[in-house]
VEXDREN-2710 file (C-alpha; in Angstrom, 1 decimal):
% VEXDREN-2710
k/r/px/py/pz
1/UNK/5.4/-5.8/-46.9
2/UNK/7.8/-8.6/-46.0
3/UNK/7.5/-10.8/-42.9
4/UNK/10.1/-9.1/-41.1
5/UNK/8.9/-6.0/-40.8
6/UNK/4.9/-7.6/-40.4
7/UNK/6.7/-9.1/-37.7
8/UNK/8.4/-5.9/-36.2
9/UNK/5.5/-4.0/-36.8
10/UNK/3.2/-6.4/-34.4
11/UNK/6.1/-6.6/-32.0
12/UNK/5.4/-2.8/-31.2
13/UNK/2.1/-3.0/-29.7
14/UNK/3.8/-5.0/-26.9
15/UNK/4.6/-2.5/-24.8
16/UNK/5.4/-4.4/-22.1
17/UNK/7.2/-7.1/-22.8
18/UNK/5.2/-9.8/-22.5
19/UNK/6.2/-11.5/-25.1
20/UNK/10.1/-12.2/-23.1
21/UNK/7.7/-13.3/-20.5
22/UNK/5.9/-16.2/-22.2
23/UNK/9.4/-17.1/-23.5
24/UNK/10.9/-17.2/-19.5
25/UNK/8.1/-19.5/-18.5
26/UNK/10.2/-22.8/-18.6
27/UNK/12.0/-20.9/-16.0
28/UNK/9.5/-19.8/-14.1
29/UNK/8.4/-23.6/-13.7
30/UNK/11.8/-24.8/-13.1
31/UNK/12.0/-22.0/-9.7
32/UNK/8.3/-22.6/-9.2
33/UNK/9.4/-26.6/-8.3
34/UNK/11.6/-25.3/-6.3
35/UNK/10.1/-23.2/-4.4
36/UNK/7.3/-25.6/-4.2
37/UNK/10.1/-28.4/-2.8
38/UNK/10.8/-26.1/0.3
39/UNK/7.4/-24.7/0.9
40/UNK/5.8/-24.9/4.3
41/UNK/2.9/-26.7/5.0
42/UNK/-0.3/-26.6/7.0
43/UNK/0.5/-27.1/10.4
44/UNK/-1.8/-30.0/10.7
45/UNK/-0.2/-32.8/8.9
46/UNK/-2.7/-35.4/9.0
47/UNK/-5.2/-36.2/6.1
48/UNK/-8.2/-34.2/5.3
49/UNK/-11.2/-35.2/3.5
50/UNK/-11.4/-32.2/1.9
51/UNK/-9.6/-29.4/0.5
52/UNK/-10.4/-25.6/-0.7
53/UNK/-8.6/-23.6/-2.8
54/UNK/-9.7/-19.9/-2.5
55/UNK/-8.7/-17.5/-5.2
56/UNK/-9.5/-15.0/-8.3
57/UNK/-8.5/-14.9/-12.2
58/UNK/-4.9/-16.0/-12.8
59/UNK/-4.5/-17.2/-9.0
60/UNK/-7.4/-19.5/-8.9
61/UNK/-6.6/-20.8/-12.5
62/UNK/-3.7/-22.6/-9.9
63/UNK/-7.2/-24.5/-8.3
64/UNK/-8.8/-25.6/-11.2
65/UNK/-5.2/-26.9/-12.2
66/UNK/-4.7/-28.9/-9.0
67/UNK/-8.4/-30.0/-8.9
68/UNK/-7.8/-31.5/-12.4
69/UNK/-4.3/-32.5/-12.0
70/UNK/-5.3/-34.4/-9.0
71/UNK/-8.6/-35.7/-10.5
72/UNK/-6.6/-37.1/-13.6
73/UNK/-3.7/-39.0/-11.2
74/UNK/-6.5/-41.0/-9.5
75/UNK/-6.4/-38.5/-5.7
76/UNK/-9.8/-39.6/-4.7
77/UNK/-9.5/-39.3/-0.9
78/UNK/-10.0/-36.0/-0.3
79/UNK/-12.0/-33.7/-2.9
80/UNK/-10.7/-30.0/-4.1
81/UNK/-13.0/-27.4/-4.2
82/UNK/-12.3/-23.9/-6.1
83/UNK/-13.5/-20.7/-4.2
84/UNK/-13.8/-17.6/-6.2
85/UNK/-15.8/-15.4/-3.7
86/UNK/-15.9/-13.6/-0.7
87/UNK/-17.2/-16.2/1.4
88/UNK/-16.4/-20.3/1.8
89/UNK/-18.9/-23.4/0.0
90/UNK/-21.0/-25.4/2.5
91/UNK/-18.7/-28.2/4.6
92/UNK/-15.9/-26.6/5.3
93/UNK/-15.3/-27.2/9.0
94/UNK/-12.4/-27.8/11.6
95/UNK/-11.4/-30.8/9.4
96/UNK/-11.0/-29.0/6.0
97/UNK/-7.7/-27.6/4.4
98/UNK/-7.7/-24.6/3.2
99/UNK/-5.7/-22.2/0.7
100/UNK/-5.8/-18.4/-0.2
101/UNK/-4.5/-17.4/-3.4
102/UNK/-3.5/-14.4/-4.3
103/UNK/-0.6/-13.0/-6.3
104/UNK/-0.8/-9.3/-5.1
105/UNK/-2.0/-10.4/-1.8
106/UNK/-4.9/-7.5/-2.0
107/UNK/-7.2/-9.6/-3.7
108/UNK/-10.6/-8.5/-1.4
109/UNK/-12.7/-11.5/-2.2
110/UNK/-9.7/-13.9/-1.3
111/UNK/-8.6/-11.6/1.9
112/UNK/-12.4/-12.2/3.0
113/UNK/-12.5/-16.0/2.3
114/UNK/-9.4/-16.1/4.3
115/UNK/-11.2/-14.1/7.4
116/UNK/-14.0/-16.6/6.7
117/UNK/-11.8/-19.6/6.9
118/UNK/-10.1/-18.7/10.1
119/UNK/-13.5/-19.3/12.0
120/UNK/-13.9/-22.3/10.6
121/UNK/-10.6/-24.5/10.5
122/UNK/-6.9/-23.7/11.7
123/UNK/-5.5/-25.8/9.2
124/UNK/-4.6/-23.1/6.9
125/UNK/-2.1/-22.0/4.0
126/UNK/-1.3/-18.9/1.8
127/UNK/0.3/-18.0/-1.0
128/UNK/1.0/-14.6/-2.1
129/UNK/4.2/-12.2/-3.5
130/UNK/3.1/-10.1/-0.4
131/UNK/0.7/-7.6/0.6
132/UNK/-2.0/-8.0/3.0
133/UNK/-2.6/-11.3/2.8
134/UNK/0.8/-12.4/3.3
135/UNK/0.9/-9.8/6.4
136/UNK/-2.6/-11.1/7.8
137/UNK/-1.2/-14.7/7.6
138/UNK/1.8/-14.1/9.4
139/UNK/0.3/-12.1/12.3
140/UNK/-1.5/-15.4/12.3
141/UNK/1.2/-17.7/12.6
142/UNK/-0.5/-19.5/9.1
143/UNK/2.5/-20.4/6.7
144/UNK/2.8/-18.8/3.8
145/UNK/4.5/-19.8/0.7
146/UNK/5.8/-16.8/-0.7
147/UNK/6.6/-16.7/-4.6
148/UNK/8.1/-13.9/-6.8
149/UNK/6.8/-10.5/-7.8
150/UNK/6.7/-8.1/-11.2
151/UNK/4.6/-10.4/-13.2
152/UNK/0.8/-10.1/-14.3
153/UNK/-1.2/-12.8/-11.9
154/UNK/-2.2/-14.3/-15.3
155/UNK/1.7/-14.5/-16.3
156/UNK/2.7/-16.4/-12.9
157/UNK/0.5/-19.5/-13.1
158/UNK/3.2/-21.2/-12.7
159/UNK/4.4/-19.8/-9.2
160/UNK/1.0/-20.3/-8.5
161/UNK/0.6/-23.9/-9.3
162/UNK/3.8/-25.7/-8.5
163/UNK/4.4/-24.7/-5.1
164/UNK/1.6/-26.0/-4.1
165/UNK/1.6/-29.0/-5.7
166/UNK/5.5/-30.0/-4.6
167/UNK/4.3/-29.0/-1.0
168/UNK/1.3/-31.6/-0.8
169/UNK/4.0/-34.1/-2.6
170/UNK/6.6/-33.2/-0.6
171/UNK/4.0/-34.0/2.9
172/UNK/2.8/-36.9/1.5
173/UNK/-0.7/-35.9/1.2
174/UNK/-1.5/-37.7/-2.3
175/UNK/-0.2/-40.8/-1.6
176/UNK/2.9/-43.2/-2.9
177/UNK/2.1/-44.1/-6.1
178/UNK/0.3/-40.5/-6.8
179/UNK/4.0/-38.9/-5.9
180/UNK/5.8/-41.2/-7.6
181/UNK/4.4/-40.6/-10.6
182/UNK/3.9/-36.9/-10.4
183/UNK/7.0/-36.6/-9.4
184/UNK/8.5/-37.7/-12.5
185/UNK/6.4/-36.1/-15.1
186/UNK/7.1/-32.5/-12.8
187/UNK/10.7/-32.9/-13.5
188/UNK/10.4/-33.8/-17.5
189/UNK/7.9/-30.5/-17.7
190/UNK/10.5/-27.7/-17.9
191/UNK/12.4/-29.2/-21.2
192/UNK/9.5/-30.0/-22.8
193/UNK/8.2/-26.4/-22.5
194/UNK/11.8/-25.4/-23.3
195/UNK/11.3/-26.8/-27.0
196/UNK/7.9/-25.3/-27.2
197/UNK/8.8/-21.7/-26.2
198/UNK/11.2/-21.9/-29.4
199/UNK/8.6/-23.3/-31.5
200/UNK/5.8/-20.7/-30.1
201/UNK/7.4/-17.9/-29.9
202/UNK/8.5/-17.2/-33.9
203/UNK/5.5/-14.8/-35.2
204/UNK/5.2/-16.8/-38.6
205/UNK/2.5/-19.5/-40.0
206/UNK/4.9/-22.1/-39.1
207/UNK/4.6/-21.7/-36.0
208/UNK/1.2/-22.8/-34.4
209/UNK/0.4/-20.9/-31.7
210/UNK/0.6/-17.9/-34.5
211/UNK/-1.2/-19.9/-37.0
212/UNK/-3.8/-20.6/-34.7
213/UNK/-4.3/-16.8/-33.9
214/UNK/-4.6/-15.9/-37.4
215/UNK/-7.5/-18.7/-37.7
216/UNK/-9.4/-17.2/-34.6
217/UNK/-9.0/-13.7/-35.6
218/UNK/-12.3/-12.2/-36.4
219/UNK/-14.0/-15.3/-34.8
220/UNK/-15.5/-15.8/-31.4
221/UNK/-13.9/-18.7/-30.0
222/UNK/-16.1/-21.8/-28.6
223/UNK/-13.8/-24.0/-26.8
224/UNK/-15.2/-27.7/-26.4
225/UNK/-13.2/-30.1/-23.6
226/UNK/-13.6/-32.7/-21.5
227/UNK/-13.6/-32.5/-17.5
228/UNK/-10.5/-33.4/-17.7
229/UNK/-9.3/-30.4/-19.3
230/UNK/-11.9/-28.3/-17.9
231/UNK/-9.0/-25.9/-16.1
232/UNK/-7.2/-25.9/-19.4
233/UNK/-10.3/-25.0/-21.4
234/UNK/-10.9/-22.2/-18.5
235/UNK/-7.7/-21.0/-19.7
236/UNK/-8.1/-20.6/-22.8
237/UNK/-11.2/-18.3/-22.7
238/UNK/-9.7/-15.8/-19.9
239/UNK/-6.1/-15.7/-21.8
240/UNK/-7.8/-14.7/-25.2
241/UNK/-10.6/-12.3/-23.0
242/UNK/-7.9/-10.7/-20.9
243/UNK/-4.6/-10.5/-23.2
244/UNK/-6.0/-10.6/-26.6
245/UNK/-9.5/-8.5/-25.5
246/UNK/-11.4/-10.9/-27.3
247/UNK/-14.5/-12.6/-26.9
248/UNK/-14.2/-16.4/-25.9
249/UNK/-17.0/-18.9/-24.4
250/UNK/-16.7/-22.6/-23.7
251/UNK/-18.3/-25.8/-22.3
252/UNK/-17.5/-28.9/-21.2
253/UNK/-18.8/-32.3/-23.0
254/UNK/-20.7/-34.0/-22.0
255/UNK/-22.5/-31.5/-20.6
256/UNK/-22.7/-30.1/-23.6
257/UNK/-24.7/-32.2/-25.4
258/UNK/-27.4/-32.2/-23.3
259/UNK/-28.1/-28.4/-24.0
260/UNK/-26.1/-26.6/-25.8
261/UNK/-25.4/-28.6/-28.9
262/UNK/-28.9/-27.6/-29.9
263/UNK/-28.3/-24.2/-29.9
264/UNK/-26.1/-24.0/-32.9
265/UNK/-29.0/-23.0/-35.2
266/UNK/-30.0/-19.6/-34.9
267/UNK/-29.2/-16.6/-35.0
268/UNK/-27.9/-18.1/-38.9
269/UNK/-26.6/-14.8/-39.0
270/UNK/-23.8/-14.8/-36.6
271/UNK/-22.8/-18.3/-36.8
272/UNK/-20.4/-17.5/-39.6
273/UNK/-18.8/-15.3/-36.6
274/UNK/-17.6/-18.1/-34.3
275/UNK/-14.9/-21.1/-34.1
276/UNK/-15.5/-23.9/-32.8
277/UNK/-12.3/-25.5/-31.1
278/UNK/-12.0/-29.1/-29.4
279/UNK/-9.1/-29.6/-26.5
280/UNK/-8.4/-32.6/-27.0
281/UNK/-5.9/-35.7/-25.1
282/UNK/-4.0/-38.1/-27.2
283/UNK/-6.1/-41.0/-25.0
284/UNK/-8.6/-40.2/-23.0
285/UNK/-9.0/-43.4/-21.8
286/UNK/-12.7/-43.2/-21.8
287/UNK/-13.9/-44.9/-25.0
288/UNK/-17.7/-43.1/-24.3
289/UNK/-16.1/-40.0/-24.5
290/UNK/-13.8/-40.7/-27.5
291/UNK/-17.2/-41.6/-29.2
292/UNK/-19.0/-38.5/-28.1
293/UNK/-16.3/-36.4/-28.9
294/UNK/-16.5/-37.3/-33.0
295/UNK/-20.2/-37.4/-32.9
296/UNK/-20.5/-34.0/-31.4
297/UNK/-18.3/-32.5/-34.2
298/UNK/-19.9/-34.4/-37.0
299/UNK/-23.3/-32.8/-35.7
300/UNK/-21.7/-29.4/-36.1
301/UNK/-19.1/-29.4/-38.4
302/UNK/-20.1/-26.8/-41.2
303/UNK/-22.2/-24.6/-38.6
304/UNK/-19.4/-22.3/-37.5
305/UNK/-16.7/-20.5/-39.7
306/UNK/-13.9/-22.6/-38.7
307/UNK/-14.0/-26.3/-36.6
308/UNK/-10.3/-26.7/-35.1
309/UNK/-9.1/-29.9/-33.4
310/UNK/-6.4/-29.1/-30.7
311/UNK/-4.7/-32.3/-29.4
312/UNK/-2.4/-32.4/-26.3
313/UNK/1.5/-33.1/-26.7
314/UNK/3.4/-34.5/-24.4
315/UNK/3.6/-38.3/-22.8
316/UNK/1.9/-37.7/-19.4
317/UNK/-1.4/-35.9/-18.5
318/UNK/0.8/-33.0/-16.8
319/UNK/2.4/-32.9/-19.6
320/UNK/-0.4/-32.5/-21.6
321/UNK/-2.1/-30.0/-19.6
322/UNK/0.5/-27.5/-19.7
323/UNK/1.8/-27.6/-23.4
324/UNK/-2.2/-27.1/-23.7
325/UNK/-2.1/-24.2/-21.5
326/UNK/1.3/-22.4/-22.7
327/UNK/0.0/-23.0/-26.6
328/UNK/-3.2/-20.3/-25.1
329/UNK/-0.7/-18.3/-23.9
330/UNK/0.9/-17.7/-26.9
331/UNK/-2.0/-18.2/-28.6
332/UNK/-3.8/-15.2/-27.2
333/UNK/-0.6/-13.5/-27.2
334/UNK/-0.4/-13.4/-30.9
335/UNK/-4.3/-12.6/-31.1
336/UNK/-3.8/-9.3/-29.2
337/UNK/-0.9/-8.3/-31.6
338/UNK/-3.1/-9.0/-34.5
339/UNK/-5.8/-6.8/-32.8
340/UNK/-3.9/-4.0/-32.1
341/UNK/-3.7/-4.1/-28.5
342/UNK/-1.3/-4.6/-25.9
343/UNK/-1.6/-7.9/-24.3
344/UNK/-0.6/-6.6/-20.9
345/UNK/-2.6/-3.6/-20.3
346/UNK/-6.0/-4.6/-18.2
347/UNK/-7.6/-0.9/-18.6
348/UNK/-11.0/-1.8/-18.0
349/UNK/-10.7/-4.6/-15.0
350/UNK/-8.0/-1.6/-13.8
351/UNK/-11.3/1.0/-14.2
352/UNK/-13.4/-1.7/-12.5
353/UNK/-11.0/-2.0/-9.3
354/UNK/-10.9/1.6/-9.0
355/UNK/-14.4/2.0/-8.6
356/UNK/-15.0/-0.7/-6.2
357/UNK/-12.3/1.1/-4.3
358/UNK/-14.5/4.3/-3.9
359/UNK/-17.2/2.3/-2.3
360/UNK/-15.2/0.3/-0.2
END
């Protein structure tokens, strides 16, 4: 069979289109800034020591994104906490900033950390296409960034992720050397993904978001990162888990080797099953961690089917984070084909929804 019609005949189980999706993202980042530059904010503009980002699957990926993003540009004034609940963490008080997340807007554990939040602290933000949420805020008087709908939550990260981030630039909340910088590598993002959705989205071994599927198929991914890709390697495990229906795990070193690297010894059976996969920065700037890093994969190299070394393009962290994360996109993308499913159907969370809404 040639590679044409291979590559026709994986094409068909996307039955939705997804795959003109993944290729729009560039544009969806580009309208995401923009939105983003004109957002409102909370209506308390002064500093906050502390800031909470309330949300589920693809929306609160946008949280562990900022915490990280934030984390990695120095923001040490205030700390970002991810919610993914129904209630708040411990601390939050009149003082705290808070966000709710939620693409649909019907998200229940984010609707009831919003409730929560509102008898805590009025300074409060949403996001959402629409739906209850976005109703609830404005009977409220809370602003609400509102961002565009038709896509799967886990398709819109980035109209979940920029707006936000533009609006705390935009208000000055991360301070002048923060912004400055962020500002710039924002603005480069869009071309660089540009390139890569060319380079991603051809379904031969050239290309190595494909190539990279056909090494995982069969395999149960183990991704391996650093905190500073922790959101990234979140990613990768719910992309492959929810588009590809595919079992992924991960860790975070060096964490890691105070547990977990032991573990790879038994059962000797099922090693042969998994793939072990670093996320990796060019620099990490942390010469401890650069050393830990090789020493953790000469202790297991040889206990897994496959060890894989994925290293971050791009010239700034942001940069580096999103190539990461648009490579799992496509990644997974390609792994569903080569499983037979569609990427975009969600049959089983879709079952799960349905029977919490009998009980509600």
């Amino acid at each position: 069979m040639s590679t044409t019609v291979e590559a026709c005949s994986l094409l068909d189980f996307d039955r939705s289109n997804m795959f003109e999706v993944l290729k729009n993202f560039p544009n969806q980042v580009r309208e995401a800034i923009a939105i983003g530059a004109q957002a409102p904010y909370f209506h308390d503009n002064s500093r906050f020591p502390m800031l909470v980002f309330s949300g589920m699957g693809g929306s609160a990926i946008a949280g562990d994104l900022l915490r990280c993003t934030l984390q990695g540009y120095g923001v040490d004034d205030f700390a970002v906490l991810v919610n993914r609940g129904y209630g708040l963490p411990s601390g939050v008080n009149g003082s705290t900033a808070f966000i709710a997340s939620s693409y649909s807007g019907n998200t229940e554990e984010t609707l009831a950390g919003y409730r929560a939040a509102q008898s805590k602290t009025k300074r409060l933000l949403c996001i959402a296409t629409g739906g209850e949420l976005k109703q609830r805020a404005e009977a409220d008087n809370v602003p609400v960034i509102t961002i565009p709908s038709g896509l799967q939550p886990r398709c819109a990260v980035g109209y979940s992720f920029f707006p936000v981030l533009m609006t705390l630039l935009v208000h000055n909340a991360l301070g002048q050397s923060v912004s400055q910088a962020l500002f710039q590598a924002v603005h480069v993002l869009p071309s660089l993904l540009d390139a890569k959705a060319s380079e991603y989205s051809t379904p031969d071994s050239g290309n190595p978001a494909y190539r990279l599927a056909e090494q995982l198929r069969g395999t149960i991914p183990v991704f391996y990162s650093s905190p500073q890709l922790e959101a990234v390697n979140l990613r990768w495990r719910g992309q492959i888990q929810e588009n590809a229906k595919h079992l992924a795990f991960g860790n975070i070193i060096p964490e890691m080797n105070h547990n977990e690297i032991n573990s790879w010894v038994l059962p000797n059976d099922l090693l042969e099953r998994f793939s072990l996969v670093f996320l990796e920065l060019p620099q990490s700037g942390q010469p401890r961690m650069d050393i830990r890093f090789q020493a953790t994969k000469n202790v297991l190299r040889g206990r897994s089917r496959n060890l894989l070394e994925i290293v971050a393009e791009g010239e700034t962290l942001l940069e580096q984070m999103f190539v990461l994360l648009y490579l799992a996109d496509w990644t997974s993308y390609w792994l569903a084909l080569m499983n037979d499913q569609d990427p975009t159907e969600i049959a089983d969370i879709l079952a799960l929804k349905a029977a919490m809404a009998q009980n509600h």
